[in-house]
KEKOL-367748 format. One record per residue (C-alpha): residue number from 0; chain; x, y, z; residue in three letters. Coordinates in Angstrom, 1 decimal. Layout:
BEGIN
> NUM / A / X / Y / Z / ALA
...
This chain:
BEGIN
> 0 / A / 40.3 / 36.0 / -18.1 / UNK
> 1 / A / 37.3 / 33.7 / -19.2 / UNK
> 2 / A / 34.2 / 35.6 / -22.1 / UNK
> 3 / A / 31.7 / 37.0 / -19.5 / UNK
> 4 / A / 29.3 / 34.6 / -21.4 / UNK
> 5 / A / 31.4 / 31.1 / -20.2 / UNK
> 6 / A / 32.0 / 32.6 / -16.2 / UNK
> 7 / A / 27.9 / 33.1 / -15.9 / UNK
> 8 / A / 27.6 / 29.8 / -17.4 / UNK
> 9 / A / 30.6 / 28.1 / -14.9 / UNK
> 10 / A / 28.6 / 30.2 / -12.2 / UNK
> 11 / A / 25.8 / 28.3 / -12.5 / UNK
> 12 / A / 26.9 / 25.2 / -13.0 / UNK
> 13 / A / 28.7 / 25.5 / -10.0 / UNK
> 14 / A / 26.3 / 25.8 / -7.9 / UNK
> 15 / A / 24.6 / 22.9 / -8.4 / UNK
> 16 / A / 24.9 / 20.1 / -6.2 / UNK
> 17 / A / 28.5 / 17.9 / -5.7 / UNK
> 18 / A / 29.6 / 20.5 / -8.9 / UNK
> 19 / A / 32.7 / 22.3 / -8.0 / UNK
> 20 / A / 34.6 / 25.4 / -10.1 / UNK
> 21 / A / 36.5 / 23.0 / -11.5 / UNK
> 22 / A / 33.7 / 20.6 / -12.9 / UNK
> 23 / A / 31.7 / 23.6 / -13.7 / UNK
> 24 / A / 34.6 / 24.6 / -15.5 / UNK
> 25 / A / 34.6 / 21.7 / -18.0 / UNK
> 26 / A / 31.2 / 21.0 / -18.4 / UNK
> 27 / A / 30.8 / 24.6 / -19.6 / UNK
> 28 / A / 33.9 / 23.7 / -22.0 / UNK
> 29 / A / 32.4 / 20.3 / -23.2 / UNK
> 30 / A / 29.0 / 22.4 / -24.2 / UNK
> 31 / A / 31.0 / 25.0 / -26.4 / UNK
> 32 / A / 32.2 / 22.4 / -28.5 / UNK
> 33 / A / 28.7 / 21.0 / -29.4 / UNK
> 34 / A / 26.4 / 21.2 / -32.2 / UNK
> 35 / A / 24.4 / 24.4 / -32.1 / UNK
> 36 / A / 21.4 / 22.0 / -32.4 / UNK
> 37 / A / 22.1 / 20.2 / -29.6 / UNK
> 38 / A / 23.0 / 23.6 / -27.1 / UNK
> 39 / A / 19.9 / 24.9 / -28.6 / UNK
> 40 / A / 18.0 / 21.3 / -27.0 / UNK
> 41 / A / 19.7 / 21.9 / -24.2 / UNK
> 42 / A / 18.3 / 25.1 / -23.5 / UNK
> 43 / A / 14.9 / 24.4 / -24.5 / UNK
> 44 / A / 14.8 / 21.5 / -22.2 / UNK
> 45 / A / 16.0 / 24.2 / -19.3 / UNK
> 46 / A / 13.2 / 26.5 / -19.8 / UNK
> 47 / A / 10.3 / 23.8 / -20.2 / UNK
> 48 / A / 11.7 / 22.1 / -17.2 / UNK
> 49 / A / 9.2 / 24.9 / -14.9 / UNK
> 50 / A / 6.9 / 25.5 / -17.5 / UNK
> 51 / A / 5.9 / 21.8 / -18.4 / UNK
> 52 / A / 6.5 / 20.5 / -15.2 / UNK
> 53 / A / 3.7 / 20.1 / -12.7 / UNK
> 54 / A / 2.7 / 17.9 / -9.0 / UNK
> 55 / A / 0.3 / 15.5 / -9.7 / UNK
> 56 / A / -2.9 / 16.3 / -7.6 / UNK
> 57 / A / -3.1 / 12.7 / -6.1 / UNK
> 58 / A / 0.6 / 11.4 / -5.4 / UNK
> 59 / A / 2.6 / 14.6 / -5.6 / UNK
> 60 / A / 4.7 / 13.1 / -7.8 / UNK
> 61 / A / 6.5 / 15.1 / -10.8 / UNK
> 62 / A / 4.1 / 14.8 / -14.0 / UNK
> 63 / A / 3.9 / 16.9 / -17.6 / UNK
> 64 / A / 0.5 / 15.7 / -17.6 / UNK
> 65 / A / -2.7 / 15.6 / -15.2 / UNK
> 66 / A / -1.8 / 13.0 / -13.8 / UNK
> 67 / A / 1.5 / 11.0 / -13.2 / UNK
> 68 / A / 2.5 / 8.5 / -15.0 / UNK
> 69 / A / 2.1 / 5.9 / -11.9 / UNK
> 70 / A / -1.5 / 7.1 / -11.2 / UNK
> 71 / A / -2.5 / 7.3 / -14.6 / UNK
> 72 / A / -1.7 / 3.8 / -15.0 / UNK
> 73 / A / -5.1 / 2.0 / -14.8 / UNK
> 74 / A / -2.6 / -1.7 / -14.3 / UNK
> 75 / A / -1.4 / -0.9 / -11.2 / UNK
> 76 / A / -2.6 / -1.9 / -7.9 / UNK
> 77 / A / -4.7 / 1.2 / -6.6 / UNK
> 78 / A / -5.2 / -0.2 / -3.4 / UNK
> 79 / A / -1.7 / -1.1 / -2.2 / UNK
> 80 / A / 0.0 / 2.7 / -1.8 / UNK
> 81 / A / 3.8 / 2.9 / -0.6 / UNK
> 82 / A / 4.3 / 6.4 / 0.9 / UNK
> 83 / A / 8.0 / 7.7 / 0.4 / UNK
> 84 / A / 9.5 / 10.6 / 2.1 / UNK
> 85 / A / 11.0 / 12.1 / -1.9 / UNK
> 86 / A / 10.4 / 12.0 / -5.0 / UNK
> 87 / A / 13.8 / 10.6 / -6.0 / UNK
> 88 / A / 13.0 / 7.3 / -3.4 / UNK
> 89 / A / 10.5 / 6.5 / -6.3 / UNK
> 90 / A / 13.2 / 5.6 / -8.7 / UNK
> 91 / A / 15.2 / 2.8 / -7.1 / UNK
> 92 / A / 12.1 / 1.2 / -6.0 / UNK
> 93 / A / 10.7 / 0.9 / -9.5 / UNK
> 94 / A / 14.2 / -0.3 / -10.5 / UNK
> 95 / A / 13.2 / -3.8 / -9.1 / UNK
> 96 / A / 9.9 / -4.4 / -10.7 / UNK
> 97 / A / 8.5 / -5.6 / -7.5 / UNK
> 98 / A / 6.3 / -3.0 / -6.5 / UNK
> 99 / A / 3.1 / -2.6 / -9.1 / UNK
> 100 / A / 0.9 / -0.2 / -6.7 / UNK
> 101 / A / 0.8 / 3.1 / -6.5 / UNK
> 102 / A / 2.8 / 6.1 / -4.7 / UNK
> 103 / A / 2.5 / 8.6 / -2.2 / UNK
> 104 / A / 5.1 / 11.3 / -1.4 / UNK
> 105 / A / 5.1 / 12.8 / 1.6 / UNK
> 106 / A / 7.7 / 15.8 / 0.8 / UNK
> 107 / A / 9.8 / 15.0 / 3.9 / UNK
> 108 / A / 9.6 / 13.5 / 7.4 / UNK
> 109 / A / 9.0 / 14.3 / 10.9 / UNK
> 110 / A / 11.4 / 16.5 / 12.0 / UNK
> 111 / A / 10.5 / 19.1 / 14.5 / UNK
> 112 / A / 14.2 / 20.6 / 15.1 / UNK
> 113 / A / 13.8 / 21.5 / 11.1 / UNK
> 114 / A / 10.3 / 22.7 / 11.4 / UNK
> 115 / A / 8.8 / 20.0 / 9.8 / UNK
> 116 / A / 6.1 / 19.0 / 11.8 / UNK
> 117 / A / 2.9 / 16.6 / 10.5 / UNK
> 118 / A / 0.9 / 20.1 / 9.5 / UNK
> 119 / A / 3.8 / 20.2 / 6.9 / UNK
> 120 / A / 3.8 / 16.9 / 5.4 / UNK
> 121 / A / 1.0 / 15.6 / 3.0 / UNK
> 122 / A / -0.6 / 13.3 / 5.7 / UNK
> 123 / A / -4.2 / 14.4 / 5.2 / UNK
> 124 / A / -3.8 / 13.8 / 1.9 / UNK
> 125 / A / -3.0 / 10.2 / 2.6 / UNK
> 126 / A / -6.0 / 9.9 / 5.4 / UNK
> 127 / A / -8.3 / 11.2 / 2.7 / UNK
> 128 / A / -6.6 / 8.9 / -0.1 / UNK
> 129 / A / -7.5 / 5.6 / 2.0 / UNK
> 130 / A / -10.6 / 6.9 / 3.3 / UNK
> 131 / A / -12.2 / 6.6 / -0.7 / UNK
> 132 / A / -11.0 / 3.1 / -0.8 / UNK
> 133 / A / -12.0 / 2.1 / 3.1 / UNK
> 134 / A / -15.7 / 3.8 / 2.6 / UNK
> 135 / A / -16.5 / 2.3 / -0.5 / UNK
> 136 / A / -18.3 / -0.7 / 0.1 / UNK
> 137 / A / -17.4 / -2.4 / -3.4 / UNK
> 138 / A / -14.2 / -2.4 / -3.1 / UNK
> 139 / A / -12.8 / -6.2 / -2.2 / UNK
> 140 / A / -10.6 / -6.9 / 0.5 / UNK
> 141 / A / -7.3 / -7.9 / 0.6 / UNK
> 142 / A / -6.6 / -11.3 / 0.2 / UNK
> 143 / A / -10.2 / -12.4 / -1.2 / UNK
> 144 / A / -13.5 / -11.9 / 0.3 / UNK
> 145 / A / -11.4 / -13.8 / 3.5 / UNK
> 146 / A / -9.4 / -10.3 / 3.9 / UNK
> 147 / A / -9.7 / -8.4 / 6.8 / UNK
> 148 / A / -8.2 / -5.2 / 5.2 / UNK
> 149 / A / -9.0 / -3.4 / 1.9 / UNK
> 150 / A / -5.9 / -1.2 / 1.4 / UNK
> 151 / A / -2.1 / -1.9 / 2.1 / UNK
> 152 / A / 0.0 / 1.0 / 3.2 / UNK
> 153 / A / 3.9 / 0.1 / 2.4 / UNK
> 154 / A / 5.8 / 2.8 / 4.4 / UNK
> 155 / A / 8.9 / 3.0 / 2.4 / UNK
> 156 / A / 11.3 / 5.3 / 4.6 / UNK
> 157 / A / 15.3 / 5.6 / 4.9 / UNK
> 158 / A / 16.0 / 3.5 / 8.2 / UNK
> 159 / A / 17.0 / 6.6 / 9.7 / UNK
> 160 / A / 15.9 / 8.3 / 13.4 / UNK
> 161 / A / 13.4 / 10.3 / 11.2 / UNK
> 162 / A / 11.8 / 7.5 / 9.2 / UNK
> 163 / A / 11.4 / 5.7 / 11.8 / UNK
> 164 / A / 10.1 / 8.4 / 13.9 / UNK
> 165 / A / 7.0 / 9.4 / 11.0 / UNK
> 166 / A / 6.5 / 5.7 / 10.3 / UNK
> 167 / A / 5.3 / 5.0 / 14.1 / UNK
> 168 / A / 3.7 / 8.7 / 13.6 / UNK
> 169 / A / 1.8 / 6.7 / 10.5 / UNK
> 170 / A / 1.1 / 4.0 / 12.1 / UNK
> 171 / A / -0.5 / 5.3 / 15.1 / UNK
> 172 / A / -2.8 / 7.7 / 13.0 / UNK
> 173 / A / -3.8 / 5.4 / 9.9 / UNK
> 174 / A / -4.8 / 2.2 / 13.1 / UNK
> 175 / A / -8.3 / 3.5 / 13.0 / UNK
> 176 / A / -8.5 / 3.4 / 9.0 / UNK
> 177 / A / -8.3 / -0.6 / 9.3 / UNK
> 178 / A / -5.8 / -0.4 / 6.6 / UNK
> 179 / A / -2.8 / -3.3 / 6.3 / UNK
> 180 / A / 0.4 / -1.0 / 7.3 / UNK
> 181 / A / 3.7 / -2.8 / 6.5 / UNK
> 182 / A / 7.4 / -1.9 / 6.4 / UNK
> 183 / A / 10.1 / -2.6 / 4.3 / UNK
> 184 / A / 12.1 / -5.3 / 5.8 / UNK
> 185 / A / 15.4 / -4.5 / 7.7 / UNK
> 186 / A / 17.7 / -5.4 / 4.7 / UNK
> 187 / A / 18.4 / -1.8 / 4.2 / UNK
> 188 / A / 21.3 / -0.6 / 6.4 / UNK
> 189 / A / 20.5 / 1.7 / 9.8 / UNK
> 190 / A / 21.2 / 5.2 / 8.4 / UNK
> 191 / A / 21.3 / 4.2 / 5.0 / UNK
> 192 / A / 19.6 / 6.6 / 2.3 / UNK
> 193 / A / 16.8 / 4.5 / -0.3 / UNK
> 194 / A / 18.1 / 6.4 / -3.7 / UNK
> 195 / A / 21.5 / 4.7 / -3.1 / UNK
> 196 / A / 20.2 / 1.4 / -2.1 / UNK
> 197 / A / 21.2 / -1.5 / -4.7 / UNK
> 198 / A / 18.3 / -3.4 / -6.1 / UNK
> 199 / A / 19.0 / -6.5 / -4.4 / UNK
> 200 / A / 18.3 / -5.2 / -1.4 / UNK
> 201 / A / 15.7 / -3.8 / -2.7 / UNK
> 202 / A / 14.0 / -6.6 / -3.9 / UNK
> 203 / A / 14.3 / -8.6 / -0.5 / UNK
> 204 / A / 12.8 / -5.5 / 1.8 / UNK
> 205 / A / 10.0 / -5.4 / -0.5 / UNK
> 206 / A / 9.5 / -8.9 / -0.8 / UNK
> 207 / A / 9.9 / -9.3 / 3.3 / UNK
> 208 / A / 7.9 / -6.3 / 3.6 / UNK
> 209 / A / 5.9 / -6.8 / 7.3 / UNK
C-alpha cells in the first residue's frame, strides 16, 4: 500500500487527459525524486495557474496580462483577424510564421445536438470587433486605396461537419459587414483536427487561403 500523500497525488494525475494509473503512477514517482526547489516551482506554478491567468477582453485568448500577447502587439495586422474554434488551434498556426494578424476565438462551434448554438459562441463579439474597423472612415482598404474591403476575416476551422457548418453560419452573417471572408485552403485532411496539423500543411492553407 502506497503513503496516502503519493495515491492523492496518482489520483490526480490520473485524471488528466490520455494519463492512465499507470502513467500517473510514475510521474508521481519521477516528482519524489526531485529537488525540493523544483517540487516547490512546481507547485507554485499550479496555484498561479487560476490566479494569474485571465481571457483577454478582445480575442478571448489566455493572457497574465490585460491584454494578450497577440493583441497587445502593436506589429501585427489589426485588420486581418482569423477566428478559431480553441484556444490551442492558435499554436500550430503561429508555428508557421505566416499568419501576422490577429485572433479571435470563438470557444467552440455550431453544434446544436451539444447545445451549442450561435447565442453560445462569441459571434457578437466578432460583429462588434469588425464593425470598429468597417465604421471608421480612416481606416485604408485592403489592398491600397483600390480595395474594395477594409478587414479580412480568415476562418480557421477543423474541416469537420461542424466547421464547416459555423463557417457558412459566418459567412452568411458577416456578408453585410463588406468584410474579405476567406478559408483555409483544402490542404488540411476532411475530419482532421488543426492542433495536430504539420506545419507544412499549414503553411500552404494559409498561403492558398480563398
Amino acid at each position: 500500500m502506497l503513503p496516502l500523500s503519493l495515491k492523492n497525488l496518482i489520483d490526480h494525475f490520473s485524471k488528466l487527459p490520455g494519463i492512465g494509473q499507470r502513467a500517473a503512477t510514475r510521474l508521481v514517482f519521477f516528482l519524489l525524486n526531485q529537488p525540493s526547489q523544483e517540487l516547490e516551482s512546481f507547485a507554485q506554478s499550479l496555484k498561479e495557474l487560476k490566479n494569474k491567468t485571465k481571457v483577454c477582453p478582445n480575442c478571448f485568448n489566455l493572457t497574465s496580462d490585460t491584454l494578450c500577447h497577440f493583441c497587445a502587439d502593436k506589429k501585427r495586422n489589426r485588420l486581418l483577424i482569423c477566428v478559431v474554434e480553441d484556444i490551442l488551434d492558435i499554436i500550430p498556426i503561429e508555428r508557421t510564421r505566416q499568419f501576422n494578424g490577429l485572433y479571435h476565438v470563438l470557444g467552440g462551434l455550431l453544434s446544436p445536438t451539444e447545445g451549442l448554438t450561435p447565442e453560445k459562441l462569441k459571434i457578437k463579439e466578432l460583429i462588434a470587433r469588425i464593425k470598429k474597423h468597417t465604421d471608421n472612415k480612416n481606416s485604408p482598404p485592403l489592398g491600397g486605396a483600390g480595395g474594395d474591403f477594409t478587414v479580412e476575416v480568415l476562418l480557421a476551422f477543423n474541416p469537420t461537419t461542424e466547421g464547416d457548418a459555423t463557417a457558412l453560419y459566418l459567412e452568411r452573417i458577416l456578408k453585410p459587414l463588406h468584410v474579405k471572408i476567406t478559408r483555409l485552403a483544402r490542404g488540411l485532411s476532411t475530419g482532421g483536427d488543426l492542433e495536430y496539423a504539420d506545419e507544412t500543411t499549414l503553411i500552404n492553407a494559409l498561403r492558398n487561403r480563398r
